[in-house]
C-alpha positions in Angstrom: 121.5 87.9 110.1 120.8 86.2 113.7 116.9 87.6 113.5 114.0 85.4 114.7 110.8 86.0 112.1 109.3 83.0 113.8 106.5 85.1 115.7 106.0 87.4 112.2 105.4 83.8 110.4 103.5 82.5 113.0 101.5 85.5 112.8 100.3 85.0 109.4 97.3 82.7 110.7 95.6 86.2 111.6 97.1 88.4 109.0 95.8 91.3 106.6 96.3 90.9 103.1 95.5 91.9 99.7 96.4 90.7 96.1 97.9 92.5 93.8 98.3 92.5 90.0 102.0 92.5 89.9 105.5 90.2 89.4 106.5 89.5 93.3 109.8 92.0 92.2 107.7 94.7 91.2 105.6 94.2 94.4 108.9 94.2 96.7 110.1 97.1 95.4 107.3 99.1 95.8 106.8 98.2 99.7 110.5 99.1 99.6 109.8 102.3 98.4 106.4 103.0 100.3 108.4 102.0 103.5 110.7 104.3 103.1 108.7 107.3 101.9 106.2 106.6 104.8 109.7 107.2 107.5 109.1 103.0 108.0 112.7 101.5 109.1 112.9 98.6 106.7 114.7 96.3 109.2 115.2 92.9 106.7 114.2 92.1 103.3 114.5 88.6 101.6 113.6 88.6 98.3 114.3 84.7 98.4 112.3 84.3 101.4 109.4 87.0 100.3 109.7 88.8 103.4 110.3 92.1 104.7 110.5 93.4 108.1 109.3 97.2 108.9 109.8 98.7 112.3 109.6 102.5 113.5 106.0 103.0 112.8 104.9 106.4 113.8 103.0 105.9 117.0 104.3 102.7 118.2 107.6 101.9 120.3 110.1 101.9 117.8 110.7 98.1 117.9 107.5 96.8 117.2 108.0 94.9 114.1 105.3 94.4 111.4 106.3 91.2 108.7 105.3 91.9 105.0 105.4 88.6 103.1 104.8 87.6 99.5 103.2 84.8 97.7 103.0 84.3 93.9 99.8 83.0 92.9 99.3 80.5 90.8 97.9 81.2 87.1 99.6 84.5 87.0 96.9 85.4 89.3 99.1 88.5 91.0 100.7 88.7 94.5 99.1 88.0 97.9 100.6 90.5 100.2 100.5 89.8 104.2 101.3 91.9 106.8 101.7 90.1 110.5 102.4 91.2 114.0 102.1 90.9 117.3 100.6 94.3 117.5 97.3 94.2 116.1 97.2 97.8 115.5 100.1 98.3 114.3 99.7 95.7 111.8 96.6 98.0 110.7 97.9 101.1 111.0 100.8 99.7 108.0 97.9 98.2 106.4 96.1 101.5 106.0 99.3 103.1 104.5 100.5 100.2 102.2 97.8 98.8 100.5 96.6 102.4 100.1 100.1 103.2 98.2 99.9 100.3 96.5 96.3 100.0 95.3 97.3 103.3 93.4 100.1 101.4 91.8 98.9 98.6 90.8 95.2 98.7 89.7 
């Protein structure tokens, strides 16, 4: 696609995550589908990678991109989901919406 991630990836060092009780497809999907109902621009996804790329949060310049990246955990222990940025609050502000959504999903 010609698209950097290198600052999202390098931004995982002071990410916000959570785990989640779920196969990394059923966890992708559903940040798919909370993106999108939340008016989020899904700018990449990788499901080979584990990484999707949001833009167009509501209150922030439309290009600010916020990285959502999965990890399987070992032992069937669930799915570590982590969002980076450069823009702290941004980062938070996807944070509040996401896990929120997805906590309600997955329990």
């Amino acid at each position: 696609m010609g698209t950097s991630t290198k600052d999202l990836e390098a931004g995982k060092v002071d990410s916000i995550y959570q785990v989640y009780p779920c196969a990394v497809e059923a966890c992708f999907q559903a940040v798919i589908d909370v993106a999108r109902d939340s008016k989020y621009y899904v700018f990449m996804k990788d499901e080979v990678r584990g990484l999707v790329v949001l833009m167009n949060i509501p209150g922030f310049v439309d290009t600010t991109e916020v990285g959502v990246f999965f990890t399987e955990l070992p032992k069937q222990q669930g799915v570590k989901i982590e969002l980076s940025s450069r823009s702290s609050p941004a980062k938070k502000a996807v944070a509040k919406v996401l896990f929120s959504e997805l906590s309600g999903r997955f329990k």
